[in-house]
C-alpha positions, 0 to 999 in steps of 0.5 A, a space after each residue: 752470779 753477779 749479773 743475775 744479782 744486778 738484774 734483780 736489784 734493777 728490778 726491785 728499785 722499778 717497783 719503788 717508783 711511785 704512780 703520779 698522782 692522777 687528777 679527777 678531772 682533767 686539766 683541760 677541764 678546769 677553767 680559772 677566773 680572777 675576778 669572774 673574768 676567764 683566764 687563759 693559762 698554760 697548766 705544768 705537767 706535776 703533781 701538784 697541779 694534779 692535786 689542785 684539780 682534784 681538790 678543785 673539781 667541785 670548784 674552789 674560790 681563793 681570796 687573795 691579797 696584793 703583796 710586795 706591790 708584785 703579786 696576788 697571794 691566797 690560801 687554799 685551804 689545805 696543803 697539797 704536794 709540792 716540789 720547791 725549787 729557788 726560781 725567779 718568777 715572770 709576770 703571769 706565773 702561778 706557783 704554789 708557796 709553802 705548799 698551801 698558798 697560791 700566788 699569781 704574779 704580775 711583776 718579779 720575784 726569786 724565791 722557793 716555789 713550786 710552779 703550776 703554770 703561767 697566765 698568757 697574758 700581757 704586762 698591761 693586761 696583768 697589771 689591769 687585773 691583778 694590781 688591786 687590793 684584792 681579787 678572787 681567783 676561782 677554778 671551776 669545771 668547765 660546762 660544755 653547752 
């Protein structure tokens, strides 16, 4: 009888995991601009990339601002799952803030964030794009011609 009712009980907690939230288009898909300039990067495996792409699909441009003399930061425009974990960032990371921010960096920081993927790009390349006032980071579908 006691094996029969831990069977059951590994059964029920299998049902309760949820389905990872699928995006409308896939992330190989998708292409990111800063400033109109394609930006090769390396995209995490989570729910919240999943969900950036999906509102993305149509296209989404994000003003963003220097901040701390280390980092881009823009809104989205509406907040989207996060998974915040304390972390120091690298040069080139894109991590989501507050769960409605995007945030590029090209220097240092630790904080809570949710990372979303990585620019490879060198220290140089990073400071020429991304240490400017301003910049405009756009995610779009790609268009195969």
């Amino acid at each position: 009888m006691v094996s029969i009712i831990g069977l059951v009980g590994c059964n029920s907690s299998s049902k309760e995991e949820k389905e990872p939230v699928k995006p409308t288009v896939e992330i190989e898909d998708m292409i990111l601009k800063i400033d109109d300039q394609i930006i090769d990067i390396t995209w995490e495996n989570n729910d919240s990339v999943n969900e950036l792409m999906a509102y993305a699909k149509d296209g989404l441009s994000i003003e963003m601002q220097r901040y701390g003399g280390f980092e881009q930061v823009g809104p989205i425009g509406k907040t989207i799952k996060s998974n915040n974990s304390q972390m120091t960032t690298t040069p080139g990371d894109v991590v989501l803030y507050s769960g409605n921010q995007i945030v590029v960096f090209f220097g240092t920081n630790t904080w809570s964030y949710t990372k979303l993927g990585h620019i490879n790009l060198t220290q140089n390349e990073l400071n020429d794009l991304l240490n400017k006032s301003s910049v405009t980071l756009r995610l779009e579908e790609k268009i195969d011609e």
